[in-house]
C-alpha positions as CSV (number, residue, x, y, z in Angstrom):
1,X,0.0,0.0,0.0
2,X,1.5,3.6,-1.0
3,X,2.1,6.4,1.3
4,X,-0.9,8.2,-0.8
5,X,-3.5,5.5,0.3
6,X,-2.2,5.0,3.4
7,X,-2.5,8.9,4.2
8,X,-5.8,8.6,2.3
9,X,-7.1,6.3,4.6
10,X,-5.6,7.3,7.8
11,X,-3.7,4.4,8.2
12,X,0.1,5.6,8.9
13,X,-0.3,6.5,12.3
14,X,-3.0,6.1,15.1
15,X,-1.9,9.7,15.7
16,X,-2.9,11.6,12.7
17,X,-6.6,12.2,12.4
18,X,-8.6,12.0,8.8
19,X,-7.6,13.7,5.8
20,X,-9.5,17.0,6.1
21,X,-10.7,16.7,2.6
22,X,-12.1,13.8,3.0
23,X,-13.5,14.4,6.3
24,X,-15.0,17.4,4.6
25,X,-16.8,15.8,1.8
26,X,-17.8,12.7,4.1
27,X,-19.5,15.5,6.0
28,X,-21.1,17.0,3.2
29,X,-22.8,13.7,2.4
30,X,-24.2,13.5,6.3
31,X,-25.6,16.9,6.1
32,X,-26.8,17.0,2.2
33,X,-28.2,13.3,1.6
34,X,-32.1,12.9,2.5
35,X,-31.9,9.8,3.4
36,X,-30.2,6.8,4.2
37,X,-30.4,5.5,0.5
38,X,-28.7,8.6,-1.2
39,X,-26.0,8.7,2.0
40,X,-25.0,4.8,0.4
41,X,-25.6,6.2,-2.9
42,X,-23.6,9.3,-2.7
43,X,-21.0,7.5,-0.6
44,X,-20.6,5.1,-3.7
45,X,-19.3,7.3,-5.8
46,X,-17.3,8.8,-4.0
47,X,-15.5,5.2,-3.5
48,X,-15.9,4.8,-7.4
49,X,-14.1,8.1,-7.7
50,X,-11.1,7.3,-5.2
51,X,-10.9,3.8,-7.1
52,X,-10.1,5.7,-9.9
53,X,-8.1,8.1,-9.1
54,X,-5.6,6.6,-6.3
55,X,-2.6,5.4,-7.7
56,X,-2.4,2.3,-6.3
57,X,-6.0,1.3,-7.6
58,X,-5.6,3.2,-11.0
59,X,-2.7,0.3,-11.7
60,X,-5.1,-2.7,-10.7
61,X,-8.6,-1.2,-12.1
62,X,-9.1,-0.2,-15.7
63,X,-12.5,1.1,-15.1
64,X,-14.5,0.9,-11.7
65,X,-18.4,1.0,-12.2
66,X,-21.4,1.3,-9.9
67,X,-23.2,-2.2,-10.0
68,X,-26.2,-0.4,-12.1
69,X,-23.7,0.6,-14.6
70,X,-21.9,-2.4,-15.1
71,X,-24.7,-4.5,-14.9
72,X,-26.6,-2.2,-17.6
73,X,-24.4,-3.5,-20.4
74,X,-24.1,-7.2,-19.7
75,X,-27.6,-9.2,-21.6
76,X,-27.3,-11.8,-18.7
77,X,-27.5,-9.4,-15.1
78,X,-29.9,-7.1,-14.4
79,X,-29.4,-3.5,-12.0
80,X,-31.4,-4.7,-9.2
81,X,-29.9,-4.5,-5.7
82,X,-27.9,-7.5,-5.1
83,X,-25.5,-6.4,-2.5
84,X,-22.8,-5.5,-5.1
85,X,-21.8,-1.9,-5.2
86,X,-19.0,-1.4,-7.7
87,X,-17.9,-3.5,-10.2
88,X,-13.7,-2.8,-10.9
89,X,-12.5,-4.0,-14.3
90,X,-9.0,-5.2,-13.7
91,X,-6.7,-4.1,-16.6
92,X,-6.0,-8.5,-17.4
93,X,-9.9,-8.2,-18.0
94,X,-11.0,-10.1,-14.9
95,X,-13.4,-8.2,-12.1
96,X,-13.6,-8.0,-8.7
97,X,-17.7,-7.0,-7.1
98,X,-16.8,-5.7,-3.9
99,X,-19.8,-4.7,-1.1
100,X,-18.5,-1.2,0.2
């Protein structure tokens, strides 16, 4: 795990408190989302951005989709609710479901 995720999740030292970025936007959800639905929903994109964007994930995932996405352009899945959140395409093609 890089120094950049680390720091980004607040893992380097028991010391240092949450990036104030994040912190900020994870607030920003909290106070703006009307209910617990669009707190999840809001909350998954914001995971779907940071896969994207961190550099450690950027060289595992060639694209990271919400389930509803991903599932919209397979003929054999459908978008309802299955517990999946985001769907990451790994660059070899193979990809991971992860529950956030």
């Amino acid at each position: 795990m890089s120094e950049t995720t680390q720091t980004y999740l607040g893992l380097e030292s028991e010391s240092r408190q949450t990036d104030p970025g994040f912190q900020s936007v994870l607030n920003y959800i909290r106070e703006k989302a009307q209910s617990e639905y669009r707190k999840g929903e809001l909350f998954e994109r914001l995971m779907q951005t940071y896969f994207t964007e961190d550099p450690d994930y950027k060289k595992q995932f060639s694209e990271v989709y919400l389930y509803k996405q991903w599932a919209a352009t397979r003929t054999d899945y459908d978008a309802n609710d299955i517990g999946i959140d985001l769907v990451a395409q790994k660059h070899n093609g193979g990809v991971m479901p992860s529950k956030i």
